[in-house]
VEXTIPA-534928 format. One record per residue (C-alpha): residue number from 1; residue in one letter; x, y, z. Coordinates in nm, 3 decimals, always signed. Example, Ala and Ser with C-alpha at 12.3 -4.5 7.8 and 13.67 -1.06 7.14 Angstrom:
VEXTIPA-534928
+-----+--------+---------+---------+---------+
! num ! residu !      c1 !      c2 !      c3 !
+-----+--------+---------+---------+---------+
!   1 !      A !  +1.230 !  -0.450 !  +0.780 !
!   2 !      S !  +1.367 !  -0.106 !  +0.714 !
+-----+--------+---------+---------+---------+
//
This chain:
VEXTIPA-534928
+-----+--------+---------+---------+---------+
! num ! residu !      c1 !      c2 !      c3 !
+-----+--------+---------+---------+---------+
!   1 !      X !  +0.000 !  +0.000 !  +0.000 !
!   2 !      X !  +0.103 !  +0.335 !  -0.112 !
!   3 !      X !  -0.006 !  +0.608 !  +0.127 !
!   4 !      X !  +0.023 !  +0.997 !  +0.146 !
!   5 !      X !  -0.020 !  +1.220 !  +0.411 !
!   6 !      X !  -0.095 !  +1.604 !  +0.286 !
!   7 !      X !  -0.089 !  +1.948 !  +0.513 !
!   8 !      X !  +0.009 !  +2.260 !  +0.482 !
!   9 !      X !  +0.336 !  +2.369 !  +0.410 !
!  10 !      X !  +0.469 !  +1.958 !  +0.505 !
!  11 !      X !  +0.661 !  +2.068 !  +0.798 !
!  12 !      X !  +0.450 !  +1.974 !  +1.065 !
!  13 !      X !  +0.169 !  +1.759 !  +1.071 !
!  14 !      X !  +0.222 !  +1.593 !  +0.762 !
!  15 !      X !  +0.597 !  +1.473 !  +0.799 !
!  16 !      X !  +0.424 !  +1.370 !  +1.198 !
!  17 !      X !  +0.206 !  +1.118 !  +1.027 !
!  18 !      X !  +0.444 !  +1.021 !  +0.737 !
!  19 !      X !  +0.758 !  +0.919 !  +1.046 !
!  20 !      X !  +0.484 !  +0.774 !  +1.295 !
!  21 !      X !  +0.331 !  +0.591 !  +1.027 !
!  22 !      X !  +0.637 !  +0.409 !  +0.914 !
!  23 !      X !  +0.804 !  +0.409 !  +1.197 !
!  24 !      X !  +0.450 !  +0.114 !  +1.325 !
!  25 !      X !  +0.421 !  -0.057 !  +0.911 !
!  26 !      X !  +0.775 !  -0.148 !  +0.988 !
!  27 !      X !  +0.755 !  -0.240 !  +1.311 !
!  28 !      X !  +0.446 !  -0.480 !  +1.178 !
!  29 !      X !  +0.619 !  -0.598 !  +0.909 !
!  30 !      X !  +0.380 !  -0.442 !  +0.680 !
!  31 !      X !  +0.501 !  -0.365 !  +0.293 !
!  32 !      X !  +0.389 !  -0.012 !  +0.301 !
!  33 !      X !  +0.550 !  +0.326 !  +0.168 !
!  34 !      X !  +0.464 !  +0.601 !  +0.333 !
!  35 !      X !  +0.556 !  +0.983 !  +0.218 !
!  36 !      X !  +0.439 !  +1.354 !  +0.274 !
!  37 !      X !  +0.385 !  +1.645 !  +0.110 !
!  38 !      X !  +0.221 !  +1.987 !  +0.168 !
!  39 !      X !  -0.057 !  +2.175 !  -0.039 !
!  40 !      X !  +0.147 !  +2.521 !  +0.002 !
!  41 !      X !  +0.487 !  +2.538 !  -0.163 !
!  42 !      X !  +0.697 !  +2.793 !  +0.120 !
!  43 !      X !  +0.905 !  +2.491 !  +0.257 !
!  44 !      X !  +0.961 !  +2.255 !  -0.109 !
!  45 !      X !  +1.291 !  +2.097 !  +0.029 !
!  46 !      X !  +1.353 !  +2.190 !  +0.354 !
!  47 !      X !  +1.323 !  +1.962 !  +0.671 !
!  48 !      X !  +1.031 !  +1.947 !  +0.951 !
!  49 !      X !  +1.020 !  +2.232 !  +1.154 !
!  50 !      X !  +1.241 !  +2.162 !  +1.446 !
!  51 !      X !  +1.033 !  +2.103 !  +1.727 !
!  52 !      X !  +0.806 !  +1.843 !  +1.521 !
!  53 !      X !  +1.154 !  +1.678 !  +1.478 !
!  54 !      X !  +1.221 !  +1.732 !  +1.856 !
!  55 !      X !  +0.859 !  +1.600 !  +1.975 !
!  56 !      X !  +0.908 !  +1.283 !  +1.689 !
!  57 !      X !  +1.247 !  +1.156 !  +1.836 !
!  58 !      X !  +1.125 !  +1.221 !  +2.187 !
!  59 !      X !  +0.916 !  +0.885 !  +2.114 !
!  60 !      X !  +1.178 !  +0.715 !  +1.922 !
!  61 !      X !  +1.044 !  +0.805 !  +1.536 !
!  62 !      X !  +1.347 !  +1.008 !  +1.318 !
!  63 !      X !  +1.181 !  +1.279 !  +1.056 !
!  64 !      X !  +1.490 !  +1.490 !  +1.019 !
!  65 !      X !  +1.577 !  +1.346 !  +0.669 !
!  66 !      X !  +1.253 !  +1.422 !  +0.530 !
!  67 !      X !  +1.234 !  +1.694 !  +0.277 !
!  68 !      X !  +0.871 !  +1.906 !  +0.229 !
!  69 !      X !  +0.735 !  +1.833 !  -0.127 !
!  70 !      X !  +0.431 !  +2.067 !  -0.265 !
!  71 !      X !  +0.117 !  +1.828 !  -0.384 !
!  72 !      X !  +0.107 !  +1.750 !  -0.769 !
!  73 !      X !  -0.188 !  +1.634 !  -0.926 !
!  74 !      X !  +0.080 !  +1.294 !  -1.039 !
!  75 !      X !  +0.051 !  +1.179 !  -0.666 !
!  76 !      X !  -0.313 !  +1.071 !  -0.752 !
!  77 !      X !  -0.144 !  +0.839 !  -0.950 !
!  78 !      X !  +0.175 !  +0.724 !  -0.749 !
!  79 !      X !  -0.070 !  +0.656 !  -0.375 !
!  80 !      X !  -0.351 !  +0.470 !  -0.282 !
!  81 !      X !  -0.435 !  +0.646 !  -0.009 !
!  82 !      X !  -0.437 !  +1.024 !  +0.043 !
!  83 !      X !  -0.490 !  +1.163 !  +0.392 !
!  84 !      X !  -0.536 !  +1.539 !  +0.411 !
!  85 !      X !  -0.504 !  +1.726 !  +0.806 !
!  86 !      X !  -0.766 !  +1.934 !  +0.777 !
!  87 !      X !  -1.065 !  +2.051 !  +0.553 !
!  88 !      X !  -0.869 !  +2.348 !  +0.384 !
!  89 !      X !  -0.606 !  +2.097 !  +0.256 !
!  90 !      X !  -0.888 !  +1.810 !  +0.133 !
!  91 !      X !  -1.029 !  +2.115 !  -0.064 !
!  92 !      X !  -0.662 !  +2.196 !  -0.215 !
!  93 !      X !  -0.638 !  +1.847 !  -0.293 !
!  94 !      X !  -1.007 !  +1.801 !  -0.446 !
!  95 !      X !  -0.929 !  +2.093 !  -0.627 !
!  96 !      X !  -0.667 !  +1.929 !  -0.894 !
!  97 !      X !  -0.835 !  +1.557 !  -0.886 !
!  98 !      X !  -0.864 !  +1.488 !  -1.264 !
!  99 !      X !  -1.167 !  +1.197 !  -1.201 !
! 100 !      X !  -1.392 !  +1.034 !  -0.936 !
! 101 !      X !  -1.098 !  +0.760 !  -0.892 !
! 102 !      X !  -0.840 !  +1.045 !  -0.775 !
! 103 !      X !  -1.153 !  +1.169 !  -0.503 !
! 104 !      X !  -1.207 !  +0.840 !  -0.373 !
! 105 !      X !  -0.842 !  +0.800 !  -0.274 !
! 106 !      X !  -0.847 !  +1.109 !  -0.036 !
! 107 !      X !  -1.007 !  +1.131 !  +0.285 !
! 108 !      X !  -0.974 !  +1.310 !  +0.590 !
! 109 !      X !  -0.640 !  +1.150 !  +0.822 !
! 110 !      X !  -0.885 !  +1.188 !  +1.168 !
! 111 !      X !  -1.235 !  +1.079 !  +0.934 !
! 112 !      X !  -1.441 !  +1.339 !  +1.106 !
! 113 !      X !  -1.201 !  +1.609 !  +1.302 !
! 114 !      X !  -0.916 !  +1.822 !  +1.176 !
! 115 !      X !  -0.545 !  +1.791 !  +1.309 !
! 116 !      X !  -0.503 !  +2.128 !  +1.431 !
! 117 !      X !  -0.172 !  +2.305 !  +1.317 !
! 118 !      X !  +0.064 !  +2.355 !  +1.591 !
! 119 !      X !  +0.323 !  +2.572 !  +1.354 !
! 120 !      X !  +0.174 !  +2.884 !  +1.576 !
! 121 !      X !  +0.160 !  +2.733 !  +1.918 !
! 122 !      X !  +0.449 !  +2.555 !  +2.066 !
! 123 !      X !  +0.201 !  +2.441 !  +2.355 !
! 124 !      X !  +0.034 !  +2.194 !  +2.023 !
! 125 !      X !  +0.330 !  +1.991 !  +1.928 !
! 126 !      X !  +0.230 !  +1.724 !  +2.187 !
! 127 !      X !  -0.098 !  +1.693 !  +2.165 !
! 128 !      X !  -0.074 !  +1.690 !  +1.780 !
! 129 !      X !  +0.154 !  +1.444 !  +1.765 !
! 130 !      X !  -0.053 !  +1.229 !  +2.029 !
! 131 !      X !  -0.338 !  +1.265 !  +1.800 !
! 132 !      X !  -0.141 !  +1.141 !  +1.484 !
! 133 !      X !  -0.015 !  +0.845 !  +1.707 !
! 134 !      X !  -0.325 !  +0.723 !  +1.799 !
! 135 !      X !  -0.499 !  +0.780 !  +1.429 !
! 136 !      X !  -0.198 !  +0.557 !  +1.259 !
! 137 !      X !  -0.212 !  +0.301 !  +1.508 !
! 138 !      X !  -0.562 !  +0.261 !  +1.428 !
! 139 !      X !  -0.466 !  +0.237 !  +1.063 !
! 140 !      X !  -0.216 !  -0.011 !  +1.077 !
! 141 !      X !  -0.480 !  -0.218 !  +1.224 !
! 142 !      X !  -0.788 !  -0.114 !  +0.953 !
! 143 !      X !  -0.610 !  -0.083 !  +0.602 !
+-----+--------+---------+---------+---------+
//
């Protein structure tokens, strides 16, 4: 399975879900690729901001060699799966689907909540990254 997690600018909550993600298909053996990318392009190959880096290694998941990549209407075609953080970024990504196949493939990474950005509050990294925890461990386990 081929899976993509979208946000913003793919320096917070995106590269969050990509690391945590991969860090549990590997860890369950699964034969999944996981990736990232952002619906803005401010941040097109730079790493996570630093303190999603810092919060990631605190429980043991390395995202400091990812790079942020802006959303291209090709991903449609490379993933099965797209998971966007919040509604903004599911219409970004809606907007450039070519066909009903490239809408079916994205969906909402918390189904019926938003992953609130924590770029702007320093306080969020924690919870954030809680919340992504919890959502891919409950994908590893439904996909």
């Amino acid at each position: 399975m081929k899976i993509l997690m979208v946000c913003l600018g793919n320096i917070c909550r995106s590269p969050l879900a990509h690391g945590v993600l991969t860090y549990m298909a590997s860890q369950d053996q699964l034969d999944w690729t996981v990736h990232s990318a952002g619906t803005g392009d401010w941040h097109v190959g730079q790493a996570p901001d630093r303190r999603a880096i810092a919060v990631a290694k605190k429980y043991g998941v390395d995202i400091s060699h990812q790079r942020a990549r802006h959303f291209i209407p090709e991903f449609f075609d490379q993933y099965d799966r797209i998971f966007v953080m919040d509604r903004q970024n599911m219409e970004d990504v809606l907007s450039l689907a070519r066909n009903e196949e490239d809408r079916r493939k994205v969906s909402l990474f918390l189904e019926e909540d938003i992953v609130p950005d924590p770029y702007y509050d320093e306080e969020m990294f924690e919870p954030v990254y809680k919340m992504i925890e919890k959502r891919c461990h409950e994908l590893v386990h439904v996909l």
